[in-house]
N, C-alpha and C positions, 0 to 999 in steps of 0.2 A: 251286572257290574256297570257302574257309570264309566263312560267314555270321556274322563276330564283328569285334570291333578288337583292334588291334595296336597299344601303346604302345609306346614309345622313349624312356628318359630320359635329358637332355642329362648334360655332363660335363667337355664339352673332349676332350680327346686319350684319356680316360678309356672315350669311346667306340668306342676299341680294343674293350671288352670286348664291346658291342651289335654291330660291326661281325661278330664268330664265330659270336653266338648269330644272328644274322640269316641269314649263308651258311648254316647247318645247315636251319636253317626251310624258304627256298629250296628245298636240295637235296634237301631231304625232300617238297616239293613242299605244304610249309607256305604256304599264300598267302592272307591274310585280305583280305575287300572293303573296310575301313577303317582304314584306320592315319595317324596320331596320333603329330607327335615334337613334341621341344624341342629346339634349338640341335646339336648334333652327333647328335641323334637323328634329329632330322631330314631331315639329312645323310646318312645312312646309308640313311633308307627309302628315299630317291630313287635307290639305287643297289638296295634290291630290289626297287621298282617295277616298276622297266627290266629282272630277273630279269640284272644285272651281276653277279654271282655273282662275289667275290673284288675287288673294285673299292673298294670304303669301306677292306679290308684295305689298299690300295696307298696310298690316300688317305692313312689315316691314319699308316701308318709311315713311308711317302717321301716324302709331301709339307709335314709337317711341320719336315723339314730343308733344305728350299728355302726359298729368302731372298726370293724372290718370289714365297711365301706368306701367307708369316707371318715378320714383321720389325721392327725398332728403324726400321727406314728406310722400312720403309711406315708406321709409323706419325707418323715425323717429319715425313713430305712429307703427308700424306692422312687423318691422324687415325685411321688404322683401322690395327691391328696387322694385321690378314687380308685380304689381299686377292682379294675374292670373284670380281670380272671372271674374273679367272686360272683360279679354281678352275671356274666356270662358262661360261667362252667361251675358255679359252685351253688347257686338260688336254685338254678330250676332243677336240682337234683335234692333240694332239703327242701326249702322254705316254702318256695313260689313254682310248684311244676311251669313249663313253658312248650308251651306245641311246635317244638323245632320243627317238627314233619311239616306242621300247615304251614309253617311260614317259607321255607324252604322250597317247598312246590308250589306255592301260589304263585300266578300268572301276574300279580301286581307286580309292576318295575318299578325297584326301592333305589331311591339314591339317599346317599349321604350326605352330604354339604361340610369339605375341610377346609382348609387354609396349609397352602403348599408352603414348606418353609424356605422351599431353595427360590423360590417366585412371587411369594406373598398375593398369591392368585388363589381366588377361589377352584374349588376344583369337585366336581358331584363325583362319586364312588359310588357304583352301582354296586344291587347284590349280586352274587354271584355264587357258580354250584359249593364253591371251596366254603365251609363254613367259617374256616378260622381267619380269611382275607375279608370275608363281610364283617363278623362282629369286628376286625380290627379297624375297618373304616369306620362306624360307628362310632368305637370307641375313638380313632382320631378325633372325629366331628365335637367331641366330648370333651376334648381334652384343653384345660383352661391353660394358658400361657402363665407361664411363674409357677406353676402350681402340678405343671404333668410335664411329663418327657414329651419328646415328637414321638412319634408311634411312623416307624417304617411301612412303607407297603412298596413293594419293588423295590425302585431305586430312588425315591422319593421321600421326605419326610412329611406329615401332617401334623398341625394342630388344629383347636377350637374353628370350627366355622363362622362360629362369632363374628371374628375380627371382620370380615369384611362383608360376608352375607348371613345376617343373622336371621332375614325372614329369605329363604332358600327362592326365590319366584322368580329369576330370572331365567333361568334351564326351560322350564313348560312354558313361559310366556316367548322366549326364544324360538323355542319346537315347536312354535304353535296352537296350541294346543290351546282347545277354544275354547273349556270351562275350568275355570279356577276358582279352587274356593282354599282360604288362607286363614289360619288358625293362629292369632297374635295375643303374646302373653302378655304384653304392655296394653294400656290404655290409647283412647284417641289423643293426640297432642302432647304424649311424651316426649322431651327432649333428651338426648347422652347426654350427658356433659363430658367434657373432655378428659383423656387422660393425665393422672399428675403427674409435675413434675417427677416426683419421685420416681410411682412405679415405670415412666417414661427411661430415667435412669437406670431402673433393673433391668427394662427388656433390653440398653441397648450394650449391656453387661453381660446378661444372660444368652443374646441372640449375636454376638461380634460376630462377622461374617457372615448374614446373614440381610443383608441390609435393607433387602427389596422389604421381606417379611417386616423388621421392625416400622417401615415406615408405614407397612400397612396396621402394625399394632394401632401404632402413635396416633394415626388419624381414624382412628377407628367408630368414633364418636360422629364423625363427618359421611361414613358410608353408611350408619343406621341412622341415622335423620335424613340423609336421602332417599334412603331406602323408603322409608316411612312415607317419606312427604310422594312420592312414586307411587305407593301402594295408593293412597288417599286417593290417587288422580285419578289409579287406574279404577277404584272404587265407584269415585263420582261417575265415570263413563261408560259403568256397568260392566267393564270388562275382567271384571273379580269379586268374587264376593267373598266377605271378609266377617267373622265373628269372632270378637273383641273381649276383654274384660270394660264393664261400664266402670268402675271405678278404678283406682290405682290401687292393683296389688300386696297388700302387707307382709311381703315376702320377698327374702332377698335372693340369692343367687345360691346360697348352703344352707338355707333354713333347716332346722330342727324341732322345731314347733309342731307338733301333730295337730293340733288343734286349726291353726294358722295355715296348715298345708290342707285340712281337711276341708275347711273352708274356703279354700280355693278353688278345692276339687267342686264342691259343691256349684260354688260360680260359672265355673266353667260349663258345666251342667244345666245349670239352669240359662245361661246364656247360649247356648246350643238350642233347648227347647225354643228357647222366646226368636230366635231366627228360625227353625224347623220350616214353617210354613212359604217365607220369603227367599229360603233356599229350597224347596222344592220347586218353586216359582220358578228360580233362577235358570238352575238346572232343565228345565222343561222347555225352556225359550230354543 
């Protein structure tokens, strides 16, 4: 087991691309003691955890066209466009078995990456022995604002890790921790653009009372180009190593395109090999 962390940045269905670079890793017998996602990155580790090899792939091409996933009608009845139960008590007993056992006793330390609503602070959620407080942090880290409930955990609410740490690196670069390698679903020199007016009017509708969180919604475009333009530096100075998508993504955030997702997965993949040798380098240093 490498003695480093392992970042995952969220994306939505974009996490097609983390889902290839991650099987590679795996197959390569890539296995870091900490890793560290956001919302679909998060997603993802939990299937390399469990060393499910090819599983986030199924996830995210097949399950995004199930209606009792992700829906207009789960979101009608339940306030949540995703429905997590499904994805986490209902797949790996039908569709997708899942190695709860491996992942559960592995020695890897999993955090989550939410956003607290009562602080609009990031916040990592570790796993832990309780199964049904881990998948709920997860499912927090998941959870899009306008579009999911908060998801309690204690006395706390969470949503989407997004809003204010969408590439999770600040926790292991904080700890310490002296090899990072960071798995990013966007391209080099992507910019947010900012939130609209509009949906800037529904969070601040939807979230009244709430205040710290909405301003962290609002500016949220401002913490992931920081985040970004951080990542690059920490890049250029060899203090992270970082594999990218080379091109921009054709894929949004709720894609259902099999084809489109597939080929992402692909990229990701093949952008994992074509670094393989530069990150054993790294790793070795």
């Amino acid at each position: 087991m490498i003695d480093g962390g392992l970042v995952v940045q969220g994306g939505g269905t974009r996490g097609a691309f983390a889902a290839g670079a991650l099987d590679v890793l795996s197959e390569k017998g890539l296995i870091f003691s900490k890793v560290y996602g956001t919302s679909a990155g998060a997603l993802c580790l939990i299937n390399y955890i469990s060393e499910d090899i090819g599983r986030s792939h199924y996830v995210v091409t097949e399950l995004m066209r199930d209606k009792r996933f992700v829906s207009v009608r789960n979101f009608l009845l339940t306030r949540n466009l995703f429905n997590f139960k499904y994805l986490f008590y209902t797949i790996p007993k039908t569709k997708c078995p899942f190695n709860e056992e491996a992942f559960f006793s592995s020695p890897i330390e999993f955090y989550s990456c939410a956003t607290c609503l009562q602080t609009g602070h990031e916040e990592y959620l570790p796993k832990v022995a309780d199964k049904k407080t881990t998948y709920r942090s997860v499912a927090a880290s998941a959870s899009l604002p306008l579009y999911s409930r908060p998801i309690k955990i204690g006395n706390k609410q969470y949503l989407d890790g997004g809003q204010v740490a969408p590439v999770p690196y600040k926790k292991p670069l904080n700890d310490g921790v002296e090899k990072i390698v960071i798995i990013l679903t966007r391209e080099l020199g992507f910019i947010q653009p900012k939130v609209k007016e509009k949906t800037a009017r529904k969070a601040l509708r939807r979230y009244k009372g709430h205040e710290e969180f909405i301003k962290t919604y609002i500016n949220g475009a401002s913490y992931f180009n920081d985040g970004m333009k951080k990542i690059r530096e920490l890049e250029e100075q060899g203090r992270v190593f970082v594999i990218r998508p080379d091109i921009p993504p054709k894929v949004g955030i709720a894609e259902t395109n099999k084809a489109k997702l597939e080929e992402l997965y692909q990229q990701g993949r093949q952008a994992a090999l074509d670094r393989l040798e530069a990150l054993e380098k790294y790793l070795s240093k």
